[in-house]
NUKOL-428862 format. One record per residue: x, y, z of N, C-alpha, C, O in turn; chain; residue in three letters. Coordinates in steps of 0.001 Angstrom, whole numbers, padded with zeros to 6 digits. Layout:
BEGIN
+---------+---------+---------+---------+---------+---------+---------+---------+---------+---------+---------+---------+-------+-----+
!     nxx !     nyy !     nzz !    caxx !    cayy !    cazz !     cxx !     cyy !     czz !     oxx !     oyy !     ozz ! chain ! res !
+---------+---------+---------+---------+---------+---------+---------+---------+---------+---------+---------+---------+-------+-----+
!       X !       Y !       Z !       X !       Y !       Z !       X !       Y !       Z !       X !       Y !       Z !     A ! Ala !
...
+---------+---------+---------+---------+---------+---------+---------+---------+---------+---------+---------+---------+-------+-----+
***
This chain:
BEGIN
+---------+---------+---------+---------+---------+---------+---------+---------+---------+---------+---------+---------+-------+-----+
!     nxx !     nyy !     nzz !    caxx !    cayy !    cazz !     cxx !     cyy !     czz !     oxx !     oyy !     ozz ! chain ! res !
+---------+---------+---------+---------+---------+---------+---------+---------+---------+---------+---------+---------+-------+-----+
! -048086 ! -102894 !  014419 ! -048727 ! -104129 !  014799 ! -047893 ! -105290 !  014254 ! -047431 ! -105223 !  013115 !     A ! Unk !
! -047705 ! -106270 !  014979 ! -046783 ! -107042 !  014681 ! -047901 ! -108346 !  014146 ! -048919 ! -108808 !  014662 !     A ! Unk !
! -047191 ! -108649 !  012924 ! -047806 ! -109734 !  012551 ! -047123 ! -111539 !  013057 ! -045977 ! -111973 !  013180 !     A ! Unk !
! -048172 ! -112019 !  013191 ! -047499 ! -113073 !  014163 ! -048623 ! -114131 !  013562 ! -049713 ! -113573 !  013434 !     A ! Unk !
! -048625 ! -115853 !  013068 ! -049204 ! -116624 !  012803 ! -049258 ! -117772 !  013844 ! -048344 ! -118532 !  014163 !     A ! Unk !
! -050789 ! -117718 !  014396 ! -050973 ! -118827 !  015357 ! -050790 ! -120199 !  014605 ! -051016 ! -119967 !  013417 !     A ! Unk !
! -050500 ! -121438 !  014772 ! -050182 ! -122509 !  014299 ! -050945 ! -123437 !  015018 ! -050586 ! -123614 !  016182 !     A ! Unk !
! -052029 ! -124154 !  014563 ! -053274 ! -125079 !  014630 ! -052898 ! -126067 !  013808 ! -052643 ! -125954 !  012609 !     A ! Unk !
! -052852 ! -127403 !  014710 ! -052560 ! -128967 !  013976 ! -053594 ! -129665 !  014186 ! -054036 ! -130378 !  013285 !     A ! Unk !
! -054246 ! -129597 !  015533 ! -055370 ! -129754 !  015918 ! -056875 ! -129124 !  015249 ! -056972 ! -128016 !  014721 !     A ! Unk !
! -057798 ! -129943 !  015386 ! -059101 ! -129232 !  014717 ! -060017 ! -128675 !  015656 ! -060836 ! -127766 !  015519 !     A ! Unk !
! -059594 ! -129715 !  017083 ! -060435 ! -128780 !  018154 ! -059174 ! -127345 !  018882 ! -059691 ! -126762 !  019834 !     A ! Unk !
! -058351 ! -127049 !  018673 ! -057377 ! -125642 !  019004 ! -058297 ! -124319 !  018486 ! -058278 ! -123159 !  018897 !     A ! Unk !
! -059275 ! -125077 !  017206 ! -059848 ! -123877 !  016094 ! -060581 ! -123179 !  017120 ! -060367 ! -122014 !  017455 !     A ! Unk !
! -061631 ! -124100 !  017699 ! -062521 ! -123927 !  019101 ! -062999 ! -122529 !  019661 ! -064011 ! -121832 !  019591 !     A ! Unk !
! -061462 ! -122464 !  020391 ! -061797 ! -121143 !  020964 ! -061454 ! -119694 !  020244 ! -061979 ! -118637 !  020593 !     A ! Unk !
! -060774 ! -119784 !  019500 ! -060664 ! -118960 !  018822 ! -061738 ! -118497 !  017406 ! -061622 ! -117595 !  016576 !     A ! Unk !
! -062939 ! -119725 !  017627 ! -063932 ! -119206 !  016697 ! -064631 ! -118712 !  017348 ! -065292 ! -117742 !  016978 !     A ! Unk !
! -064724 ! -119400 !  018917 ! -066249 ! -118582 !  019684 ! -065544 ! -117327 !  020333 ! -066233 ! -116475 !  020894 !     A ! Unk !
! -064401 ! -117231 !  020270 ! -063931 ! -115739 !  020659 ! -064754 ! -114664 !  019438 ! -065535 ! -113750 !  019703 !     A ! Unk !
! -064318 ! -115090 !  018140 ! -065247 ! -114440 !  017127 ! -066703 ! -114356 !  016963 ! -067329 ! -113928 !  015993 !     A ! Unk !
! -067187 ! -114887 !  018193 ! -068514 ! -115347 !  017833 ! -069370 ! -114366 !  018448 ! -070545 ! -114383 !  018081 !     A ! Unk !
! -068949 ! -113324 !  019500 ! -069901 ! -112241 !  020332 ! -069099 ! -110945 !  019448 ! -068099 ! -111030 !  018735 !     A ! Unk !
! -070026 ! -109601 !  019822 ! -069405 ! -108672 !  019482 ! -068099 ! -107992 !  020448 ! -067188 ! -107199 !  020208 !     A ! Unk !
! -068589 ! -108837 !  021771 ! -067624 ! -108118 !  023006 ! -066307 ! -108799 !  023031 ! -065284 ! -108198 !  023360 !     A ! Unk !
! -066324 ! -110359 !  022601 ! -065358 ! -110894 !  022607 ! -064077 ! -110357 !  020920 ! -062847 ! -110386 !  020913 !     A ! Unk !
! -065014 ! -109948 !  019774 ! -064424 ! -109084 !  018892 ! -063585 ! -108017 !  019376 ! -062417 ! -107722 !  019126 !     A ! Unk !
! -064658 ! -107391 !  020301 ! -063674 ! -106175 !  020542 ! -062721 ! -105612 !  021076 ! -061955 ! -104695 !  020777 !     A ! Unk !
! -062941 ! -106623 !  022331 ! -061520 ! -107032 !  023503 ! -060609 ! -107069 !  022965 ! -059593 ! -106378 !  023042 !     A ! Unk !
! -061038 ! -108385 !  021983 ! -059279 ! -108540 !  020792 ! -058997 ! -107638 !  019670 ! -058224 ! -108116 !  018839 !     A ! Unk !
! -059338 ! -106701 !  019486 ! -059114 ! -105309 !  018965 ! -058291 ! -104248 !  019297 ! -057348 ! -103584 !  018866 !     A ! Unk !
! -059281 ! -104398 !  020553 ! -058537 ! -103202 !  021725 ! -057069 ! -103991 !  022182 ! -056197 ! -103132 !  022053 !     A ! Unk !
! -056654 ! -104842 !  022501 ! -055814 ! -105516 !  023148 ! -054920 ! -106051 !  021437 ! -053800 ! -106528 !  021622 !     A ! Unk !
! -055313 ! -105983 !  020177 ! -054696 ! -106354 !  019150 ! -053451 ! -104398 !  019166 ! -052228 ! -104349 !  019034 !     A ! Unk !
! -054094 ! -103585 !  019302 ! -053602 ! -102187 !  019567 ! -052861 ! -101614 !  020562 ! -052121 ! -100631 !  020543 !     A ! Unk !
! -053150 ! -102328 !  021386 ! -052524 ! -101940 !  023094 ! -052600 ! -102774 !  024037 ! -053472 ! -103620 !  024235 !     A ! Unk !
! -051502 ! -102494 !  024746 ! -051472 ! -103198 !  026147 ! -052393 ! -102615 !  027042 ! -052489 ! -101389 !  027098 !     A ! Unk !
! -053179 ! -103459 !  027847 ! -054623 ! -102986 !  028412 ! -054472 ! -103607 !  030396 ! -053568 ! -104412 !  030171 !     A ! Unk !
! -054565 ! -103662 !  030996 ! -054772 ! -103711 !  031983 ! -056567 ! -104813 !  032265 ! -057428 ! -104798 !  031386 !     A ! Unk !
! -056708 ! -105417 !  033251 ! -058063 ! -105666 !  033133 ! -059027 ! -104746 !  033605 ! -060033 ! -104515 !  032934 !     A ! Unk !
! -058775 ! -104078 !  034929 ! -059605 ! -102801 !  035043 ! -059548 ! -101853 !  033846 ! -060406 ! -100970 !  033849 !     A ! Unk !
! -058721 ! -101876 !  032861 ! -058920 ! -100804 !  031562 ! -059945 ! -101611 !  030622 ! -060665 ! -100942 !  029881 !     A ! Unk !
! -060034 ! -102772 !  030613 ! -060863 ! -103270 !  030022 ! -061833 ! -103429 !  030437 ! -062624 ! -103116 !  029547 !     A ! Unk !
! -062573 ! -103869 !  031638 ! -063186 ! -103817 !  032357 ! -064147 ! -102410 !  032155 ! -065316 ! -102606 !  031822 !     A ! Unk !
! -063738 ! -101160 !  032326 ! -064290 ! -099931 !  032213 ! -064184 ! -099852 !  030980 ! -065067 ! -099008 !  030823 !     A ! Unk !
! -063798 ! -100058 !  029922 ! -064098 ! -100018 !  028544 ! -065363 ! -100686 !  028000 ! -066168 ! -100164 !  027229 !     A ! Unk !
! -065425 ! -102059 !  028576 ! -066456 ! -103052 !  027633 ! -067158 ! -103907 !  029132 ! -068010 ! -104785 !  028994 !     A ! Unk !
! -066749 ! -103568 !  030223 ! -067866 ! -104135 !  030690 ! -067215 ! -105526 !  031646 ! -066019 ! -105808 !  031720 !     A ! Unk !
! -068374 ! -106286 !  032340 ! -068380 ! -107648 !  033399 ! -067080 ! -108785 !  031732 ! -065997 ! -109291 !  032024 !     A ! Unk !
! -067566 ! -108830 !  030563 ! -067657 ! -109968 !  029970 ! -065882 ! -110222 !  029670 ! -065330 ! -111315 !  029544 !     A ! Unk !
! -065071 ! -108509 !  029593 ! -064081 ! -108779 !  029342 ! -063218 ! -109587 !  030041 ! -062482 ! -110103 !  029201 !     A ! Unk !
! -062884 ! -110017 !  031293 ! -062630 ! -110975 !  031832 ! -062905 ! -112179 !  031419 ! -061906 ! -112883 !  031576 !     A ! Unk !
! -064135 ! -112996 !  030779 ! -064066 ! -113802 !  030182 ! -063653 ! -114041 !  028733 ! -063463 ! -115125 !  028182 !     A ! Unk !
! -063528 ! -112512 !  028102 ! -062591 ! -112633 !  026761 ! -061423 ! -112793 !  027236 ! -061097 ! -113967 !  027057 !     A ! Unk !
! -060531 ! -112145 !  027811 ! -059588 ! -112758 !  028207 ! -059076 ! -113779 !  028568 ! -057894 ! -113935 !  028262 !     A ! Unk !
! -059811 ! -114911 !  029394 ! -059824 ! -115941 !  029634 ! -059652 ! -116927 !  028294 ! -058740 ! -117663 !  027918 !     A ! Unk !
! -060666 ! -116665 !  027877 ! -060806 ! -117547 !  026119 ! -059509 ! -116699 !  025346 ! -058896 ! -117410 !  024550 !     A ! Unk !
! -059167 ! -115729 !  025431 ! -057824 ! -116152 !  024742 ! -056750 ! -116392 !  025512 ! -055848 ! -116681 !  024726 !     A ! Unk !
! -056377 ! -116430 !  026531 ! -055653 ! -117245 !  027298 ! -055401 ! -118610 !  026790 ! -054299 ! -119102 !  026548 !     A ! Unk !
! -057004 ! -119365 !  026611 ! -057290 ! -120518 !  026377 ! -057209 ! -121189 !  025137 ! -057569 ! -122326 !  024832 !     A ! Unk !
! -056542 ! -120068 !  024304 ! -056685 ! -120109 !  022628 ! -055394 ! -120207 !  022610 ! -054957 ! -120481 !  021492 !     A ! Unk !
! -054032 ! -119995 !  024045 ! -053171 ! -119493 !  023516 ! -052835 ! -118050 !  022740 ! -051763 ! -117819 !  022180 !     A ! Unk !
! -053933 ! -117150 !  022815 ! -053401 ! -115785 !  022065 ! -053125 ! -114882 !  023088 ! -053025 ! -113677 !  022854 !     A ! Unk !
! -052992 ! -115360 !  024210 ! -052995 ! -113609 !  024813 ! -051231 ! -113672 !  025616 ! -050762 ! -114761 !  025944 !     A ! Unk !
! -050543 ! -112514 !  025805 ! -049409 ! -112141 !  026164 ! -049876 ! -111408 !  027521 ! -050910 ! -110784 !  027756 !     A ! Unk !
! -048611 ! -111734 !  028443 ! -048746 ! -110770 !  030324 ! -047704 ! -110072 !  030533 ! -046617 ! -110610 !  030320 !     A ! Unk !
! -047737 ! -109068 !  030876 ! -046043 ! -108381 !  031638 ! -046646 ! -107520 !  032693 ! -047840 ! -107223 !  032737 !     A ! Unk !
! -045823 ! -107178 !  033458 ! -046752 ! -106468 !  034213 ! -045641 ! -104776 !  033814 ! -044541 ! -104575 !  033298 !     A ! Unk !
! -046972 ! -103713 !  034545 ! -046933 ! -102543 !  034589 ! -046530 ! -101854 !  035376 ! -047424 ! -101478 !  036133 !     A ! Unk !
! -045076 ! -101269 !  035718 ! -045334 ! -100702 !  036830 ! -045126 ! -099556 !  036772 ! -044414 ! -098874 !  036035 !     A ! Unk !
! -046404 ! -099123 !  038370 ! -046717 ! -098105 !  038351 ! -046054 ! -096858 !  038354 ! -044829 ! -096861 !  038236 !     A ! Unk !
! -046836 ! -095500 !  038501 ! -046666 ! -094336 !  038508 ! -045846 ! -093665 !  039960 ! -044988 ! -092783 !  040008 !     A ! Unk !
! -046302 ! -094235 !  040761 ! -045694 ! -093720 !  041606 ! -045438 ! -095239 !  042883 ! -045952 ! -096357 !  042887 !     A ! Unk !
! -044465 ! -094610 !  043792 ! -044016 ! -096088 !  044549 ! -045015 ! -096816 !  045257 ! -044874 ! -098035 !  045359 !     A ! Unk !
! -046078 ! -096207 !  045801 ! -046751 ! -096661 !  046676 ! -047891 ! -097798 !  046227 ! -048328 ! -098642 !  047009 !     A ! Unk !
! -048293 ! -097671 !  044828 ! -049355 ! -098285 !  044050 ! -048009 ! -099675 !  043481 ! -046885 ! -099577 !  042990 !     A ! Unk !
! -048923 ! -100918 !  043894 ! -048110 ! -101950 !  043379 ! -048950 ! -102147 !  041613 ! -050009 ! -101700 !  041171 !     A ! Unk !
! -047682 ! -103168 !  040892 ! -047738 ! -103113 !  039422 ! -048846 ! -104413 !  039017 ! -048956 ! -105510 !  039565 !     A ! Unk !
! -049466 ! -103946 !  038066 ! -050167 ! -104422 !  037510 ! -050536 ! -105151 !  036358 ! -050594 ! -104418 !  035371 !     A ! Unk !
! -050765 ! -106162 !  036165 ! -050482 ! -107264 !  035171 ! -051513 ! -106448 !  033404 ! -052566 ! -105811 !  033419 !     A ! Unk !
! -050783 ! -106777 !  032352 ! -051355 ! -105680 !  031355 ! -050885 ! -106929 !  030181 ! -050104 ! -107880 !  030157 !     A ! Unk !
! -051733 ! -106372 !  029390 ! -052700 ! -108156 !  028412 ! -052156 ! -107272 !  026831 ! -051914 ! -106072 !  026705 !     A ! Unk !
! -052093 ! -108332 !  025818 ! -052001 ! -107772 !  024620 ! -052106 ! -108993 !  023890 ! -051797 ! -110093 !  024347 !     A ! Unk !
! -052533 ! -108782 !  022787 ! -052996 ! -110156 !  022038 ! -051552 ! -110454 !  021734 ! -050742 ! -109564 !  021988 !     A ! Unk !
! -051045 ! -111794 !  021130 ! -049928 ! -112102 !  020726 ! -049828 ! -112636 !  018977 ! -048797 ! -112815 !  018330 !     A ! Unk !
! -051526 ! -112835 !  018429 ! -051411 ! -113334 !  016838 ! -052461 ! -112428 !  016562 ! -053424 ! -111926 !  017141 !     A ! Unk !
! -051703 ! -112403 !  015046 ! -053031 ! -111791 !  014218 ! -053078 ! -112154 !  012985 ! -053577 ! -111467 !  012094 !     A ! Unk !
! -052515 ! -113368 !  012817 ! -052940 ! -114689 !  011544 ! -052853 ! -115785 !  012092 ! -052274 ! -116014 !  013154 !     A ! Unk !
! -053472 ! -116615 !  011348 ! -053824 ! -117853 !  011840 ! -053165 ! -119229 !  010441 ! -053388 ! -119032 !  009246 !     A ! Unk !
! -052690 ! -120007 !  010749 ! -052420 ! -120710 !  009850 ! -052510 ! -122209 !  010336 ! -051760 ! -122872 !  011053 !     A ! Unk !
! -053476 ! -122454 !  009809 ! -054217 ! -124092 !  010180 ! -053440 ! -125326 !  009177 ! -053402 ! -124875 !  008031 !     A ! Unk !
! -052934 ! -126455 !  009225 ! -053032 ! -127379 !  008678 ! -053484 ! -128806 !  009756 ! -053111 ! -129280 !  010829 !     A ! Unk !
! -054287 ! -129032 !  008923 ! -055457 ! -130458 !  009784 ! -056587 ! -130705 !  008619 ! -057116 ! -129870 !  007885 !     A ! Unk !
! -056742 ! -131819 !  008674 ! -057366 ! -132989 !  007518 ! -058788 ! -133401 !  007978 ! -058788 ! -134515 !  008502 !     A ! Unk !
! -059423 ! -133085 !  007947 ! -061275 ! -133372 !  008637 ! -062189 ! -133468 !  007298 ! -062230 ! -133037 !  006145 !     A ! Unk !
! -062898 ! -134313 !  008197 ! -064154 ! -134249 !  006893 ! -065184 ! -133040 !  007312 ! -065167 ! -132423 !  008376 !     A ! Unk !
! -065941 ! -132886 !  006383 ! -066805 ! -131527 !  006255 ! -068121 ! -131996 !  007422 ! -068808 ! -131116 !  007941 !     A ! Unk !
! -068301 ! -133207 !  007674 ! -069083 ! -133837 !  008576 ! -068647 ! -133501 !  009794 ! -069308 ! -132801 !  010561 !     A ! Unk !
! -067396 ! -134022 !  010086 ! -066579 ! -133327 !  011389 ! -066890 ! -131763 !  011727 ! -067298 ! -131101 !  012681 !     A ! Unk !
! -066498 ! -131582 !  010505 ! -065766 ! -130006 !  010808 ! -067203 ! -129046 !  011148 ! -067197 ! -127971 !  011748 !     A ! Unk !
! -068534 ! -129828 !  010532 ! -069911 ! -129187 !  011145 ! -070018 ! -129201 !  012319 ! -070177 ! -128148 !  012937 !     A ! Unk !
! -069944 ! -130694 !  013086 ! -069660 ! -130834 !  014528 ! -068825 ! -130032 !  015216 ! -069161 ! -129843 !  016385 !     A ! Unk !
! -067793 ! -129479 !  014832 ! -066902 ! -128800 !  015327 ! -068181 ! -127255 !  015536 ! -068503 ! -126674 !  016572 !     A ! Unk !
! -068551 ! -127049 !  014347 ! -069176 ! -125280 !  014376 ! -070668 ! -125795 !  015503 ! -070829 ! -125182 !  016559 !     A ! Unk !
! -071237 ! -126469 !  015268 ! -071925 ! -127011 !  015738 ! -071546 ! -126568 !  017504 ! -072340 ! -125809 !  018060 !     A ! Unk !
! -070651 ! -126945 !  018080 ! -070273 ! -127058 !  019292 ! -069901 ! -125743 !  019690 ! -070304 ! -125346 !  020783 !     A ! Unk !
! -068955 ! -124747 !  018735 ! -068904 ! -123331 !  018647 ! -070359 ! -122408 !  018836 ! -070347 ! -121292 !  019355 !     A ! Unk !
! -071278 ! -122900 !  018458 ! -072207 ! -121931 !  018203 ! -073350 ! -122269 !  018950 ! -074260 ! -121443 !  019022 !     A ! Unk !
! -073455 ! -123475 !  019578 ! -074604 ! -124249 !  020908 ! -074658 ! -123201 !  021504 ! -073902 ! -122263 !  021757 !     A ! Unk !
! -075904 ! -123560 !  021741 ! -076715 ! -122295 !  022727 ! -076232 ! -122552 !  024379 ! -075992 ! -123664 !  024849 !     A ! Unk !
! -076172 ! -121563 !  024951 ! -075155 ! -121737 !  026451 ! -075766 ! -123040 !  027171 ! -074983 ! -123920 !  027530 !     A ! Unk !
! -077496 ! -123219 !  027445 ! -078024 ! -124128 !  027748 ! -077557 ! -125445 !  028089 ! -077255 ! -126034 !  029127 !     A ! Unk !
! -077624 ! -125849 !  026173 ! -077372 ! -127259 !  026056 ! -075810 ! -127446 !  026212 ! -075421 ! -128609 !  026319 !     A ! Unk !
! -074653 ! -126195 !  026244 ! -074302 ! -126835 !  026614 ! -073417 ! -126534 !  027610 ! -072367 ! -127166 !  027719 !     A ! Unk !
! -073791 ! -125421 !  028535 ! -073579 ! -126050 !  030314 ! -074169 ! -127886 !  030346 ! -073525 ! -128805 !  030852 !     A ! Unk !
! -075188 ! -127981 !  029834 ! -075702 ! -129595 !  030376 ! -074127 ! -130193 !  030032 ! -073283 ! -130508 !  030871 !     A ! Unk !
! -073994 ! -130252 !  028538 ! -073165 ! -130868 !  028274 ! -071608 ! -130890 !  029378 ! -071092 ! -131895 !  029866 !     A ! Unk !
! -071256 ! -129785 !  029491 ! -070363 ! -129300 !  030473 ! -070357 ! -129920 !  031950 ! -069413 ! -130150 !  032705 !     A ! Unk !
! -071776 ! -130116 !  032107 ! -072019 ! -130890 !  033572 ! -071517 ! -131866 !  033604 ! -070659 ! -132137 !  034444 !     A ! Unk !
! -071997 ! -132828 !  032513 ! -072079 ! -134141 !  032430 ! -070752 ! -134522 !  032211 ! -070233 ! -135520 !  032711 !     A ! Unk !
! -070206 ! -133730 !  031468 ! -068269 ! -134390 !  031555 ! -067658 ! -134405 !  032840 ! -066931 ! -135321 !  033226 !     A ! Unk !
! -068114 ! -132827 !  033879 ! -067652 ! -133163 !  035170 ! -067723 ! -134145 !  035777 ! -066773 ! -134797 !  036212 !     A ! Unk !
! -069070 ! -134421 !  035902 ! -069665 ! -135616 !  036669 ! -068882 ! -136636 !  036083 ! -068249 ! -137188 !  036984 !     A ! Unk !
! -068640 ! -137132 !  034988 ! -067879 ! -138461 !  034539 ! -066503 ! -137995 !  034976 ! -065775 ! -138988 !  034972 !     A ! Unk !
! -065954 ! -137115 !  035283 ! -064601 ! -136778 !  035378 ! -063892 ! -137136 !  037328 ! -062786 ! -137308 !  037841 !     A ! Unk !
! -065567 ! -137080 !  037875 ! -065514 ! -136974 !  039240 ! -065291 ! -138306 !  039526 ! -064555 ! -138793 !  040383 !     A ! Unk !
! -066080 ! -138898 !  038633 ! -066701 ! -141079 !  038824 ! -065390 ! -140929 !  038149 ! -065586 ! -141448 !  037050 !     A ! Unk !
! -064248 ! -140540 !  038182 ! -062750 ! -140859 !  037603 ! -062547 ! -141307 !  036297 ! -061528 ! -141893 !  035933 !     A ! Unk !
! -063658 ! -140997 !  035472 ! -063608 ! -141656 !  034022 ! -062522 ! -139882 !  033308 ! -063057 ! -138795 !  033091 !     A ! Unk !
! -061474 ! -140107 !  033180 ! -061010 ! -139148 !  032406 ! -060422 ! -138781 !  030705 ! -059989 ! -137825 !  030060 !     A ! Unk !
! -060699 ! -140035 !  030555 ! -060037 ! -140156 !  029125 ! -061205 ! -139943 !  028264 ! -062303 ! -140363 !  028627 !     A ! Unk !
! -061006 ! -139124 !  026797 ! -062209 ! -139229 !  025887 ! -063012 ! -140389 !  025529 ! -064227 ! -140528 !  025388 !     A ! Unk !
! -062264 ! -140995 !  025444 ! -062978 ! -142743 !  024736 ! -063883 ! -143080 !  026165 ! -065025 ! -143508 !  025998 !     A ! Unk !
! -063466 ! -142924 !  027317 ! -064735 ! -143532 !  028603 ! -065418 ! -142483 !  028646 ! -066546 ! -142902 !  028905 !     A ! Unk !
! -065491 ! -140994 !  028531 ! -066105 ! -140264 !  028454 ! -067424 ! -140108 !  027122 ! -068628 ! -139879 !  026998 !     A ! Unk !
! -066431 ! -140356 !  026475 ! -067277 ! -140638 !  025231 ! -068339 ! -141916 !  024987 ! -069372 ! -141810 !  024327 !     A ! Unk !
! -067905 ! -143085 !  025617 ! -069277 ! -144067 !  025506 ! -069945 ! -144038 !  026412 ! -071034 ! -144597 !  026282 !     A ! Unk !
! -069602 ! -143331 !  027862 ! -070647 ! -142926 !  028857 ! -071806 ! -142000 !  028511 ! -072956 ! -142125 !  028932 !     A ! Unk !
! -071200 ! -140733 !  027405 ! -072526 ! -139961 !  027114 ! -073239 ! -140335 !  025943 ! -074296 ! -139806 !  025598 !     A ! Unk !
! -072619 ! -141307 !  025293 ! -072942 ! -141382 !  024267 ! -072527 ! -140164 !  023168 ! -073270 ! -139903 !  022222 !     A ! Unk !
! -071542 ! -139610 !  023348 ! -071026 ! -138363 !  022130 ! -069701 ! -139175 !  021523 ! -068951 ! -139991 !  022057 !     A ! Unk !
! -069729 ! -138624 !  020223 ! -068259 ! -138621 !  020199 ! -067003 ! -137921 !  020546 ! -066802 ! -136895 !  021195 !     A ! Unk !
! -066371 ! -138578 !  020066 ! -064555 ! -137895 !  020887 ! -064195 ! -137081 !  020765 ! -063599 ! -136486 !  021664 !     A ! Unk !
! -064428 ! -136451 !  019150 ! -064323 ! -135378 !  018758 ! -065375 ! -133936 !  019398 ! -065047 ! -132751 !  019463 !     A ! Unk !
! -066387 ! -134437 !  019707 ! -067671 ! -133608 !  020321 ! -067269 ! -133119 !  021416 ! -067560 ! -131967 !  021735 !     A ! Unk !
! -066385 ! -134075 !  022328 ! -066078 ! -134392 !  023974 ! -065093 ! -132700 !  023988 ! -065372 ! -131547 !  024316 !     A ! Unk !
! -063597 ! -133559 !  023314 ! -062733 ! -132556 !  023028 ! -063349 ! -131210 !  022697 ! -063117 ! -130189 !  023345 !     A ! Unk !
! -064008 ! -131266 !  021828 ! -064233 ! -129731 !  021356 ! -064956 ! -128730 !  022839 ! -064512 ! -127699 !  023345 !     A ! Unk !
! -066010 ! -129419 !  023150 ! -066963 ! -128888 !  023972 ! -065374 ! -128680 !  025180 ! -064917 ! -127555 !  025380 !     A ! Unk !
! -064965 ! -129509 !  025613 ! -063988 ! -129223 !  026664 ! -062681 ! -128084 !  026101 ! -062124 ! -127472 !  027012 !     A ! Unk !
! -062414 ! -127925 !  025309 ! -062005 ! -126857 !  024219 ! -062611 ! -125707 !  024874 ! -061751 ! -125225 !  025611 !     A ! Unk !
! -063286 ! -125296 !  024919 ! -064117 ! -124499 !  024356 ! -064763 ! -123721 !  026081 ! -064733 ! -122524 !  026366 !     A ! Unk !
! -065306 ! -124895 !  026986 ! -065273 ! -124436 !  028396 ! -064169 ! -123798 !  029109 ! -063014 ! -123898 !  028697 !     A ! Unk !
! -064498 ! -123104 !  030232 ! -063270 ! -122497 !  031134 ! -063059 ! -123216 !  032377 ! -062254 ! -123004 !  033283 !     A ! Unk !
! -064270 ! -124434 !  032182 ! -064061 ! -125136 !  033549 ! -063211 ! -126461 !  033313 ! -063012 ! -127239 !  034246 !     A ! Unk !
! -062684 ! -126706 !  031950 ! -062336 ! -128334 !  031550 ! -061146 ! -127955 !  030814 ! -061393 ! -126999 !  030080 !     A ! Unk !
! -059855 ! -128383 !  030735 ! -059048 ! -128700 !  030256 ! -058501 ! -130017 !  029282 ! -058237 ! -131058 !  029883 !     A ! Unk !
! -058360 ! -129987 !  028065 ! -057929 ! -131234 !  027266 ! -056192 ! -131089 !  027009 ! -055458 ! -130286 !  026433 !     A ! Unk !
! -056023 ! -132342 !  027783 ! -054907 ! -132745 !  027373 ! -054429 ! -133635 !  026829 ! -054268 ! -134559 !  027626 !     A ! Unk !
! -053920 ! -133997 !  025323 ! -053974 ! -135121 !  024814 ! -055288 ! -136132 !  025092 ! -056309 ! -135482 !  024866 !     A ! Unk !
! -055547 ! -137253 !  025431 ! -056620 ! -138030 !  025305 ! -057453 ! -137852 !  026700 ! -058258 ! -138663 !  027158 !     A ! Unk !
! -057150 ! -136861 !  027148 ! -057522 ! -136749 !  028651 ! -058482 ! -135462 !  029035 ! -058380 ! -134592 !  028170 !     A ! Unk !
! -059253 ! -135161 !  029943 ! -059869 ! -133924 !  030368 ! -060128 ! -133990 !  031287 ! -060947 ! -134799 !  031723 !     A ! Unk !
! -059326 ! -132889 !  032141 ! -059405 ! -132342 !  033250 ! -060380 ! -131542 !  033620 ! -061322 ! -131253 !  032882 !     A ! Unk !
! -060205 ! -131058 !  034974 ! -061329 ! -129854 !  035610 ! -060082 ! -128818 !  035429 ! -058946 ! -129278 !  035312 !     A ! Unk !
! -060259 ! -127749 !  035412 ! -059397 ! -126610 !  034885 ! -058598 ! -125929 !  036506 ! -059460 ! -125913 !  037385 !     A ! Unk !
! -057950 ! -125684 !  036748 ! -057663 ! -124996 !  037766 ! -058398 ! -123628 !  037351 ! -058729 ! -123238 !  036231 !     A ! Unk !
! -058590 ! -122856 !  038959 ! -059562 ! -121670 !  038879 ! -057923 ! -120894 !  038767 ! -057188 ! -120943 !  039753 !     A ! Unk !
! -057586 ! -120381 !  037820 ! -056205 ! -119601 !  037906 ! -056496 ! -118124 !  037428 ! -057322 ! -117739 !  036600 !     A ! Unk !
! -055481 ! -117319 !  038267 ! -055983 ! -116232 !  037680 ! -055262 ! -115663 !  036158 ! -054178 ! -116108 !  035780 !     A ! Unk !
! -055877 ! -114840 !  035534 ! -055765 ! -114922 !  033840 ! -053839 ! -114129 !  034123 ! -053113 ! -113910 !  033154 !     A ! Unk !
+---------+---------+---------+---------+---------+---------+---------+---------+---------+---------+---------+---------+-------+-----+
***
């Protein structure tokens, strides 16, 4: 197993890589895939509908690696096969403990509140408001809240001061 240190400057990057830790299925994906190169139908029949969205979130974390597989014999075309790429993490970033609640806070929201939340950035994203700061005094959240929650979705992309709608891409 190759040891490899993800590098976080950012406080919302932490994001997805905490709510990856946060189910047992999303644990285990990155287990299985910390050990072996996996296929998504191998994962898929291993753990189920959800692994596709573990994958996704580490895509989105930056941890996951692609090559493809090819097959056994000529007729079957090759197949794209997943393997985690870190298995330390090494953070430097300066937050207050107030922040950094908001941050877990946003990790650990119940799906509910925040699909709402998730809505409501679209919708401001549609009325062309894309930057955190117009996003942010439209809902009344802060910037840091905005970012994280868009962090953290598969439908929103943050880029620098900005958030996008995500392209539907495949993993």
């Amino acid at each position: 197993m190759v040891k490899r240190a993800k590098l976080v400057s950012d406080i919302v990057e932490i994001v997805p890589i905490l709510y990856l830790f946060s189910t047992k299925l999303y644990r285990d994906v990155y287990e299985a895939l910390l050990s072996e190169w996996l296929t998504l139908d191998e994962l898929v029949d291993r753990f189920g509908e959800g692994a596709e969205e573990a994958l996704k979130i580490l895509k989105s974390a930056g941890m996951l690696q692609m090559k493809w597989r090819m097959p056994s014999s000529p007729s079957e075309s090759p197949k794209k096969e997943y393997h985690v790429s870190y298995t330390h993490l090494s953070a430097n970033f300066y937050i207050s403990l107030k922040d950094f609640n908001r941050i877990l806070e946003v990790v650990f929201m119940p799906e509910d509140e925040f699909e709402k939340i998730v809505s409501n950035i679209i919708n401001e994203i549609k009325a062309g408001r894309m930057s955190v700061p117009h996003i942010s005094r439209s809902l009344g959240m802060e910037g840091l809240v905005i970012r994280a929650v868009a962090k953290r979705s598969l439908k929103l992309n943050v880029k620098g001061q900005l958030v996008e709608l995500a392209k539907n891409e495949e993993i």
